[in-house]
Structures are given as structure tokens and as C-alpha cells.
N, C-alpha and C positions, 0 to 999 in steps of 0.2 A: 804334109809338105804343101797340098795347093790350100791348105786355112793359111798356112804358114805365108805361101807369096802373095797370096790372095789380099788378107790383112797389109803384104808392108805394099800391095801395088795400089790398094786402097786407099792407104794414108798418104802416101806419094799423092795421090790424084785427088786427096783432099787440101794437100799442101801446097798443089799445083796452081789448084780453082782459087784457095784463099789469096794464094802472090796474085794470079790475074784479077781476084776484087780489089786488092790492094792498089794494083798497079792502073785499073780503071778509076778506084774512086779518086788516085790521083791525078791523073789526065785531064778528070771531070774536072778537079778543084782549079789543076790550072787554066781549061779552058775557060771557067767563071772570070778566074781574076784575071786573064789577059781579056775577057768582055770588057772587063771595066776600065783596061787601062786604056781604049778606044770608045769609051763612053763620052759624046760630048756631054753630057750633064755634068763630069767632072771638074770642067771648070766652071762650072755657075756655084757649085759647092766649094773652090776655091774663093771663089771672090765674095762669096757669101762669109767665109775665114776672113778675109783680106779685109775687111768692113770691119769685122767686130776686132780683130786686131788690132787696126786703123784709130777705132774709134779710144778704145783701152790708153792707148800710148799718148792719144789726146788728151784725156782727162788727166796723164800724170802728169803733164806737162802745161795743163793748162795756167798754172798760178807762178810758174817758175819767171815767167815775164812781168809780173803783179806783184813781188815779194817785200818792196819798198812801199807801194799801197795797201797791202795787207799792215805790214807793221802799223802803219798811220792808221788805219782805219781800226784796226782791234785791240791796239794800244799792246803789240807781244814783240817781244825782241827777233832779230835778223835769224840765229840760231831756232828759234823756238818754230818759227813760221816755214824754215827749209826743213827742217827734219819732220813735222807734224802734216805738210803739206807736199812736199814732195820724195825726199828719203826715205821716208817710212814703205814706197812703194819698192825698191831694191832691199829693204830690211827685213816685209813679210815674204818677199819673193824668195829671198834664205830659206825661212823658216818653212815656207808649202810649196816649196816645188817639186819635193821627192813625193807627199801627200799625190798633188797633181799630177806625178808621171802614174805614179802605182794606182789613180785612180783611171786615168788613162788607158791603161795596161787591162786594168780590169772590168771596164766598163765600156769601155772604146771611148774616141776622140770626140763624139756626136752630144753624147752625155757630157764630158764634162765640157765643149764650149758652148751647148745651150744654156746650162746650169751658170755658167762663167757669167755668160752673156745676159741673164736674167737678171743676175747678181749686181751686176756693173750696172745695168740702168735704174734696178732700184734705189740703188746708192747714190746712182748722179742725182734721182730729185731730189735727196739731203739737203745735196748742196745750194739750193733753191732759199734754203731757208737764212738768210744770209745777215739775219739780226744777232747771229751765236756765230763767234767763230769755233765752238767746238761741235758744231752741226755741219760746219762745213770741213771738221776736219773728220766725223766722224763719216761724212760722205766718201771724201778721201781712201779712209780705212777699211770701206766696206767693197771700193773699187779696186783698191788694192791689191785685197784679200783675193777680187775676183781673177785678175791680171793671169796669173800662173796658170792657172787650172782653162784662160783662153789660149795663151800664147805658146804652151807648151806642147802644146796637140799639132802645132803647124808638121811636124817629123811624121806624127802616125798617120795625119790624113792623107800626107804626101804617099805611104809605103801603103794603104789602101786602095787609091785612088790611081796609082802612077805608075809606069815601066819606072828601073832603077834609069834606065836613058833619059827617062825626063825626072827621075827625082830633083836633081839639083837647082832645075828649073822652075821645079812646084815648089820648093823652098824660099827660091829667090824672087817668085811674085808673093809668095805668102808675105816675107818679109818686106815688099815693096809695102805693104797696106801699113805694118807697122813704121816705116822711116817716113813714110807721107801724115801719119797722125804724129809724130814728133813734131816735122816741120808747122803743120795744121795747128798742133799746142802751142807754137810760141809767139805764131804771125796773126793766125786772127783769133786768139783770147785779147788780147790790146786792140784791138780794132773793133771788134763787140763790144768792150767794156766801157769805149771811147764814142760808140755809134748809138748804143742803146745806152743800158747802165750794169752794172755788175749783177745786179737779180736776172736782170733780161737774156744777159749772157750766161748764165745758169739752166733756163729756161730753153734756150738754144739747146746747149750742149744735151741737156738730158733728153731734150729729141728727138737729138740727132740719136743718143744711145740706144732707145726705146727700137728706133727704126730699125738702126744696124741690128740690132738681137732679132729683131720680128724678122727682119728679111733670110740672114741666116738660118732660124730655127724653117723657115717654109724651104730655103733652096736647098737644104738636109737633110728633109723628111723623110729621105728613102733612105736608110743603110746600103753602104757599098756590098758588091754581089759576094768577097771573102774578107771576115772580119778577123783578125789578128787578135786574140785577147790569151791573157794568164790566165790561172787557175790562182784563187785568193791562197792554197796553200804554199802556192814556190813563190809569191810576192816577194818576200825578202832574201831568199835564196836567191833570185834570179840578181836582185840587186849585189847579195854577196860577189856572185861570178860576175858581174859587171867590173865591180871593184879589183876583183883579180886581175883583166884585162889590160895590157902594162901599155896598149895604143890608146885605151880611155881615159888613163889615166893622164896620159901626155896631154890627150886634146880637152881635158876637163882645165889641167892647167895652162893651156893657152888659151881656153875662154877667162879662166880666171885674169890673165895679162890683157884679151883683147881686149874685153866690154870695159874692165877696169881705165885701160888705155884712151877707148871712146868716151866714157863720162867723165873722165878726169880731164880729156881734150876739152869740150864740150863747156863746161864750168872754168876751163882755163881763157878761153877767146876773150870773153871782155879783157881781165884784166891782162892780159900778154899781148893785147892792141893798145892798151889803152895809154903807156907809156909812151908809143912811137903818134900818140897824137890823133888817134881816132876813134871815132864817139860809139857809144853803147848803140845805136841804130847801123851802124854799120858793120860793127862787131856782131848785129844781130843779123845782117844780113851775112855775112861770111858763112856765119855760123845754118844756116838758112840755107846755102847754096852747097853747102859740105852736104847735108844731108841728101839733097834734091839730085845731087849726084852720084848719093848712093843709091836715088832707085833706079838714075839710069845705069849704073853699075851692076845691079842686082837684076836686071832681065835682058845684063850680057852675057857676063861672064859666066855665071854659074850654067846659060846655056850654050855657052861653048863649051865648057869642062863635061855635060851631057856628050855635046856633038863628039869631041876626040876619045872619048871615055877614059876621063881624066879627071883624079881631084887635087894632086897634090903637087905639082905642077903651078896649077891656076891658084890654089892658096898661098904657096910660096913667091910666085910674083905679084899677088896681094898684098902680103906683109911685104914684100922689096922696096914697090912702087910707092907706097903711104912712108916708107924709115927715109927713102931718097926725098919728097917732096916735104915733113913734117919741119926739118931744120931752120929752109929756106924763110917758110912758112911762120916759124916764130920768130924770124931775125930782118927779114927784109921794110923798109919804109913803102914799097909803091906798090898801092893800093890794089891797082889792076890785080897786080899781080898776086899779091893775097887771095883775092876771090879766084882765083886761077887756081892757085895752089889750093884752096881749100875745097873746089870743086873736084879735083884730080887727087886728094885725099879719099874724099868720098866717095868716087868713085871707084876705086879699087880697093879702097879698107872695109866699106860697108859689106860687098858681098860677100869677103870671106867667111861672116857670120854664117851666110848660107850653105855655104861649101861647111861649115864646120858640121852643121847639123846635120845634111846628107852624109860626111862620113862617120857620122855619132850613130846614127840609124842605118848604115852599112854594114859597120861592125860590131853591134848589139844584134842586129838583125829583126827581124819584122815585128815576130811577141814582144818583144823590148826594147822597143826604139820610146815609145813614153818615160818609163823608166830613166832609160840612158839620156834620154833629153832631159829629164828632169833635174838629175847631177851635172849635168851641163851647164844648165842655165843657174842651177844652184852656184854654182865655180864662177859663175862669170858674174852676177848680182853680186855677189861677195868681195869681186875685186872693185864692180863698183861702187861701192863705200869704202873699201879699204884705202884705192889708189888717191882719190880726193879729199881722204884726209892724210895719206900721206904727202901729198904736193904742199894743203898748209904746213905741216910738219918741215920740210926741207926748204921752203919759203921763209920758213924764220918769220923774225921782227927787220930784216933788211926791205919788205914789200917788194923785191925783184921778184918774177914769176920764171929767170933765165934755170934757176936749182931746178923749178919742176917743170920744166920746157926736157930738160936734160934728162930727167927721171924720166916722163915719157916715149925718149928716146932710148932709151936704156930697156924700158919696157918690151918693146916692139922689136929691140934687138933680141932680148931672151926669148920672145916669141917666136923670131923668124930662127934662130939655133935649133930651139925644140922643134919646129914643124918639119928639120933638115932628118928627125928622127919617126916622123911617122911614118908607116909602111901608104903605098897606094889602096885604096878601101873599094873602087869600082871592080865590081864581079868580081870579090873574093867570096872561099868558101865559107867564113868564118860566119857568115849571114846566117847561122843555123841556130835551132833552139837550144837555150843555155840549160 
């Protein structure tokens, strides 16, 4: 009788001691990771992102304001010089961005935007060599290639580095770096290439890339104090149950309608100005100020959506704010007011990209927030190539651009329907491992 209670008061007081190491070693882990979300180092490792990001969006965009001198100069047709020098960057981003999340996942976010970011400046000297336009397209392709495997990590270093209070906030300067290298690619590659010569402006850009990698890869150097990573055996199972997710699914396919909506906008400006009598310089400024107000858009709103602990709210007056302003915007003559409108587009369309990504990495939860970003932005690259060639498709042989004014309209309505179906994602429990 006393082996008998001896033994079960034994194992009791062994089962005891294991809960309290369990329950300690998790205490511990979370007092590590709330050190860090009070780390100011944290955001030098942000902006140290926010460069190579920045710099990335630059290079894809560098030749898009060129496209008319490239033809002249390498003797290749309008088609051959947009898809080889610029689309080819949403076509690889298809094809590796799941690669990039699952290497993300498994290797942490450190790895692959050093890796990225090495990648991308060795590729910008390519471009340097500027007597081959297949050297400079092969630059292109090797920048490309790198794009994914930087921009994709903006979700994990957020959920390493961040309270979910400021998640949305870490998202929305991440993505500041990328809307500021859009604008950067289209305003001074023509003013380089007009100041120096097209080599020189080669010369710059791979620099500057050189710099942004170096700086990042030193302001990095430590590993955050808890690292989130899979195990290489549940890689594709975690992606299974991703895909199960019926809220993933939803926001997979309204990045597919957003960024589709953004790039198709985007590629639309000239020509949907250009009827009511206003020049490519001014269409390129519009288009210039849309962006610039996405970054002051993107280090409000998504930190107000932190402040009320709110996302889907602030993403629904996002998609509202851009469907009321976008109409006006394609139909009115006075000028002002264009750049008005297309600033107050940008301002409230661009952050929602941010809001999407914190609730992509809310609802995946910490080990698969790489992953779930990666089908993310895979869904959203997708729509941009899809949508702008559906707009020449709906465009005809009439040359109106009013059928794909209307499609982008349409767009952003199915987006704002679907987002009336996502659940709110701030402190739910569903954050937990798949």
C-alpha cells in the first residue's frame, strides 16, 4: 500500500515539477521576447529593411521612365523592352515567393534579406555594362530574382521584433522604404540619365545598392532574442493548413484585386490623362504624388489601427476612401484637382497593403507568417500581370482607356465586398502553431 501511494505521489510530484519547468521555460521565453519588443535597436534593424527594400523597388522601376530610349537605343520593340526589363520582376515574384516564404520560415528573415540583398547588388553592376542590352536585362533578372526573398520577410521581422500593438506600424514603415524606391525609380533614373549619361546612372544605382546591403547586413548582425522558425519536415504541411484557412484565402484574393488594382492604376495614368490634354510629365508627376502619399498614409493609418486595436475597420475605409476618390480621378479636366485626388488615393489605398500583411501574419501566426506572406504576395504579383493586360484586353482597338477606368473600378468594388467577409485578426487566438 505505501509502494503503492508512494509511486502514484511520486509521479504526481514529478508531473508537478515538469508543468512548473514547462510553465517557467515559458515565462522565460516570453520575458525574452517582450525584451525585444522594447529594444531600441529594433528599429535601426527596421530601417536597415526599409533601405534594402527601398532600394529593390528602385532598380524595378528604374527603366520604366526609359522605355521609349531603351527601344531607340538597342533597336528592340515596346513589348520586348517592358516585359524583359520590367514585368519580368511580378512574373519571377510568381514563381519564388513561396521558395522565399518557406525559406524565410526556415531559416529566419536575417538569411534571406542578407542573401537577397547581396544578390541584388551584384546584379545591379550587370547593369553597368551597358554596350549589351541582354546584360542589362540579365541584371534585371538576377534583381529580380533577389526582390522576393527581400520584401517578403517585411511580416517575420515585424512578428520578431514587435508587440502585435505595433505590428501594423512595423509593416507600414517597412512598406514606407518600398513606396519611396517606386517614387525614387521613376523621378531620378531621367534626371541621372539626363545629368550624367546612362552608364553613370548605372554606376549610381549599383552604389547606392552595394551601400543599402552593407548597411543592413551590419544594423542585423545580432539575431532577435526569440526566433520563430519551422522545422524543414512540416514546410509544406504548414502551407497545406494555410490553404485550409477560408480568412487566407479571402485576403490572398484581395491582394490578388489590390496590387493587380495598383499596377494596372499605375500603367493607366498617362494614357487616362493624356486625352483630357495633359502631358506625360505631369501624368508623371500625379502618378509621383499618389505614391508619396502613400507613405504618408502608411505611418498613419496602420498606426492608428495598432492605437484602437483594429484592422479591419481601417482596411475597409481604405478600400472605401480610394472606390469614392478613383471615378472623379479618371473623369475630371482640373488639374489641381487630379493631383489632389491622386494624393488622397495614395494615401489611404497604399496602406492597406500594410494592414493586409499584419492581418496575413495574425492569422498564420508567428512560425508562418513567411510562408503566409509568401502566398500573399504570390496572389497579389499575379493580379499584377493579370489586371494590365486585362485593361489592354477591355481597351480594344477604340484607344478609350474609360472600359479599363471602369474595370478598376469594379476591381476595388469586389475587394471592398470580400473584405466586408473577413473576420477582425487583432488578438485572436488563432495565432497559434499549425
Amino acid at each position: 500500500m505505501i509502494d503503492r501511494y508512494g509511486n502514484y505521489f511520486s509521479l504526481q510530484s514529478r508531473a508537478i515539477s515538469l508543468s512548473s519547468l514547462s510553465q517557467m521555460a515559458s515565462n522565460n521565453s516570453n520575458t525574452v521576447h517582450n525584451r525585444a519588443f522594447h529594444d531600441p535597436h529594433r528599429w535601426v534593424v527596421l530601417a536597415g529593411f526599409g533601405g534594402v527594400a527601398m532600394v529593390s523597388q528602385m532598380l524595378w522601376l528604374n527603366f520604366t521612365p526609359l522605355l521609349s530610349d531603351i527601344q531607340k537605343r538597342y533597336q528592340v520593340s515596346e513589348m520586348t523592352a517592358l516585359f524583359s526589363l520590367v514585368l519580368v520582376f511580378p512574373l519571377l515574384y510568381v514563381l519564388f515567393s513561396i521558395p522565399a516564404g518557406i525559406l524565410i520560415d526556415k531559416k529566419g528573415y536575417r538569411f534571406s534579406v542578407a542573401w537577397g540583398g547581396i544578390i541584388m547588388a551584384a546584379f545591379s553592376l550587370l547593369r553597368i555594362i551597358d554596350t549589351s542590352f541582354y546584360c542589362i536585362v540579365a541584371g534585371q533578372v538576377g534583381v529580380a530574382l533577389a526582390q522576393p526573398f527581400i520584401v517578403n520577410a517585411i511580416a517575420k521581422l515585424a512578428s520578431d521584433w514587435f508587440s502585435e500593438e505595433q505590428g501594423a506600424m512595423a509593416n507600414g514603415l517597412g512598406t514606407v522604404g518600398m513606396f519611396l524606391g517606386m517614387a525614387l525609380g521613376l523621378i531620378l533614373t531621367p534626371y541621372l540619365v539626363d545629368t550624367l549619361n546612362f552608364q553613370m546612372a548605372m554606376v549610381v544605382f549599383a552604389g547606392i545598392s552595394i551601400a543599402a546591403a552593407g548597411f543592413y547586413i551590419y544594423a542585423d548582425r545580432s539575431p532577435p532574442p526569440v526566433i520563430h522558425s519551422a522545422s524543414s519536415a512540416s514546410q509544406w504541411n504548414g502551407i497545406g493548413n494555410l490553404l485550409k484557412n477560408k480568412y487566407l484565402i479571402l485576403l490572398f484574393f484581395i491582394s490578388f484585386l489590390g496590387l493587380g488594382f495598383f499596377n494596372g492604376l499605375m500603367s493607366l495614368i498617362e494614357p487616362l490623362l493624356a486625352p483630357r490634354g495633359f502631358s506625360s510629365k505631369e501624368a508623371g508627376l500625379a502618378g509621383s504624388i499618389m505614391i508619396f502619399g502613400g507613405i504618408g498614409g502608411a505611418a498613419v493609418i496602420p498606426a492608428l489601427s495598432d492605437h484602437f486595436r483594429k484592422r479591419k475597420p481601417f482596411f475597409l475605409l481604405s478600400v472605401l476612401f480610394s472606390l469614392v476618390a478613383l471615378y472623379p480621378f479618371g473623369t475630371i479636366n482640373n488639374y489641381t484637382a487630379i493631383l489632389v485626388l491622386s494624393g488622397a488615393i495614395g494615401f489611404f489605398f497604399l496602406p492597406a497593403y500594410a494592414l493586409l500583411l499584419e492581418m496575413c501574419s495574425e492569422l498564420a501566426g508567428e512560425t508562418w507568417t513567411g510562408s503566409a506572406t509568401g502566398l500573399l504576395m504570390l496572389a497579389g504579383n499575379a493580379g499584377g500581370v493579370v489586371v494590365p493586360l486585362s485593361m489592354e484586353i477591355v481597351k480594344g482597338d477604340s484607344g478609350s482607356f474609360y472600359p479599363a477606368l471602369i474595370l478598376l473600378l469594379a476591381l476595388l468594388g469586389v475587394a471592398m465586398v470580400a473584405a466586408l467577409f473577413l473576420r477582425e485578426t487583432y488578438g485572436i487566438e488563432n495565432a497559434k502553431e499549425l
